[in-house]
C-alpha positions as CSV (number, residue, x, y, z in Angstrom):
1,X,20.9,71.7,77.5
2,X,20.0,73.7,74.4
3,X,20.5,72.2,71.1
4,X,22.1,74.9,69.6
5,X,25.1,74.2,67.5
6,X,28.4,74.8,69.0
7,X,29.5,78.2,67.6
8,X,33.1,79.5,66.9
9,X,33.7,82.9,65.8
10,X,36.9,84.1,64.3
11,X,39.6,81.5,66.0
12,X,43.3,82.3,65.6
13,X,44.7,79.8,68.2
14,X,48.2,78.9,66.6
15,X,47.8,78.7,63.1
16,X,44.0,78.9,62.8
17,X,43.2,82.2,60.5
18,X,40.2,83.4,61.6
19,X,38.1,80.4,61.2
20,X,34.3,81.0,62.1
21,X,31.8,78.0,62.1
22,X,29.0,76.1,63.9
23,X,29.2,72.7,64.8
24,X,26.0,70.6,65.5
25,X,25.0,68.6,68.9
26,X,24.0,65.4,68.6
27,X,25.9,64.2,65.5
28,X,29.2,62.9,64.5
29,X,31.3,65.5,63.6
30,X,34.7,64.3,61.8
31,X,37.3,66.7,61.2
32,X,40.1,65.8,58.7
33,X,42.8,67.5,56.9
34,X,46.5,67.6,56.3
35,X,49.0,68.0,59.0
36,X,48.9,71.5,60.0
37,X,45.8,72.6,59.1
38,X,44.3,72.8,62.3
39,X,42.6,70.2,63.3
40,X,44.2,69.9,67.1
41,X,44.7,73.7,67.4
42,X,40.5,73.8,66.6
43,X,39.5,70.9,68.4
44,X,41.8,70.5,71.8
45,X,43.6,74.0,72.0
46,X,40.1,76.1,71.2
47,X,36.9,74.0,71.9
48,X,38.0,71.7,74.6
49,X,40.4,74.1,76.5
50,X,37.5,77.0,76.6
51,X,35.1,74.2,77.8
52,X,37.6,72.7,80.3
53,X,38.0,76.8,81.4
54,X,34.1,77.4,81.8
55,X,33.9,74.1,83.8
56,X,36.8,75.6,86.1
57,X,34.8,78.6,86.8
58,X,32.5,76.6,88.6
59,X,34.4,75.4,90.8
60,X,35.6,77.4,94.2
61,X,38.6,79.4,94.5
62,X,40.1,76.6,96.7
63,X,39.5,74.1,94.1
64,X,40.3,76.2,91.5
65,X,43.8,76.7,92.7
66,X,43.8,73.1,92.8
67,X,43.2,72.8,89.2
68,X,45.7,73.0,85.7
69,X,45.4,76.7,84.5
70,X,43.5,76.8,81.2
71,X,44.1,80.9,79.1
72,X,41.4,82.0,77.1
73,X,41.8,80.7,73.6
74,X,42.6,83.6,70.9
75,X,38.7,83.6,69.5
76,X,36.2,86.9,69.1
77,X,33.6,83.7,70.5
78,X,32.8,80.5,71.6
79,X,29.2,79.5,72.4
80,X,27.1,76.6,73.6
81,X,29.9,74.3,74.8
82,X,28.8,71.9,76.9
83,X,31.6,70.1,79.2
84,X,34.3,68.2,77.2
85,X,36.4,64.9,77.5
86,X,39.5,64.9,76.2
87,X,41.4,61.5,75.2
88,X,44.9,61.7,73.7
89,X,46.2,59.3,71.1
90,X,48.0,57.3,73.6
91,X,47.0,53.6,75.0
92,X,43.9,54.5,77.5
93,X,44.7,51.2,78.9
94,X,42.5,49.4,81.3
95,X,41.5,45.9,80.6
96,X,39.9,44.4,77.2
97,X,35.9,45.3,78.7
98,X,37.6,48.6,79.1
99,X,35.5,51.2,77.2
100,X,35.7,55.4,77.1
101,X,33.2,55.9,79.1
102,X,34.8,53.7,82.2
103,X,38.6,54.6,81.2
104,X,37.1,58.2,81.9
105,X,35.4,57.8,84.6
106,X,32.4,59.4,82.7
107,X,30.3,56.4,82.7
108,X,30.1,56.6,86.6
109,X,29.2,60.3,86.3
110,X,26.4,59.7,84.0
111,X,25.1,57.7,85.9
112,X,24.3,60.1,88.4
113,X,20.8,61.0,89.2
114,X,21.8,64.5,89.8
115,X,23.4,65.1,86.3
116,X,20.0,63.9,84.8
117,X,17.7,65.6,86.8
118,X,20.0,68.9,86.3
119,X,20.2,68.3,82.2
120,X,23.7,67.9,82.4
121,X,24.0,64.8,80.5
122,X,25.4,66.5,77.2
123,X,29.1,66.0,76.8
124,X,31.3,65.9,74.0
125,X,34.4,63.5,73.1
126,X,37.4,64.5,71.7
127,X,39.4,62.3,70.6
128,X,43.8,62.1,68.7
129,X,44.3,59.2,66.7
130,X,47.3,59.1,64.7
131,X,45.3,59.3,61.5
132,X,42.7,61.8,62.2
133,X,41.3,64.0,65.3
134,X,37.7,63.5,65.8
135,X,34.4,64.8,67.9
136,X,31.6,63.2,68.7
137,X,28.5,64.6,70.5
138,X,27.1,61.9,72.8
139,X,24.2,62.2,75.1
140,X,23.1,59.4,77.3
């Protein structure tokens, strides 16, 4: 995977205004702000839906069909996405030892040989808590 920043050019999805920016791999990126300004209209109905798209694309046709519909988010851009997580702001539940990565079933996938050999261990979290909306770049 490249480690070359995440790159949004000119995002109107809802009430974005053409908001262009690169976000870095690797890092903890925390993005805060007011209700309304954008934060879940950047972070789940941009970055995550476009990754969650691309991922799609992959797939078969029979699969595909199989799969929720994701549009094209309303951006001149989107670059360097790797594949995305996406946990809402509701109880994950599980047990206590219950953690993101086996909630998601992510852990088990990352532990796949394949997925290391191939490079594809570079996955972002995106995370709704009440107070804030958040993304963190993990790699294993």
């Amino acid at each position: 995977m490249t480690d070359r920043p995440i790159r949004i050019v000119r995002a109107r999805t809802h009430n974005l205004k053409n908001v262009t920016l690169d976000i870095p791999k690797h890092q903890v990126v925390a993005f805060t702000g007011v209700s309304g300004s954008g934060k879940s209209s950047l972070l789940f109905d941009t970055i995550a839906a476009e990754s969650q798209r691309q991922l799609a694309e992959t797939y078969s046709t029979f699969v595909r069909n199989r799969l929720p519909h994701f549009g094209q988010p309303d951006a001149d851009r989107l670059e360097n996405l790797p594949a995305s997580i996406v946990i809402d702001q509701r109880r994950l539940g599980g047990n206590a030892r219950s953690t993101v990565g086996t909630v998601t079933e992510i852990y088990a996938l990352l532990r796949l040989p394949e997925l290391t050999f191939l490079g594809r261990t570079d996955f972002v979290v995106l995370s709704r808590t009440p107070s804030c909306s958040s993304a963190s770049h993990c790699q294993k």
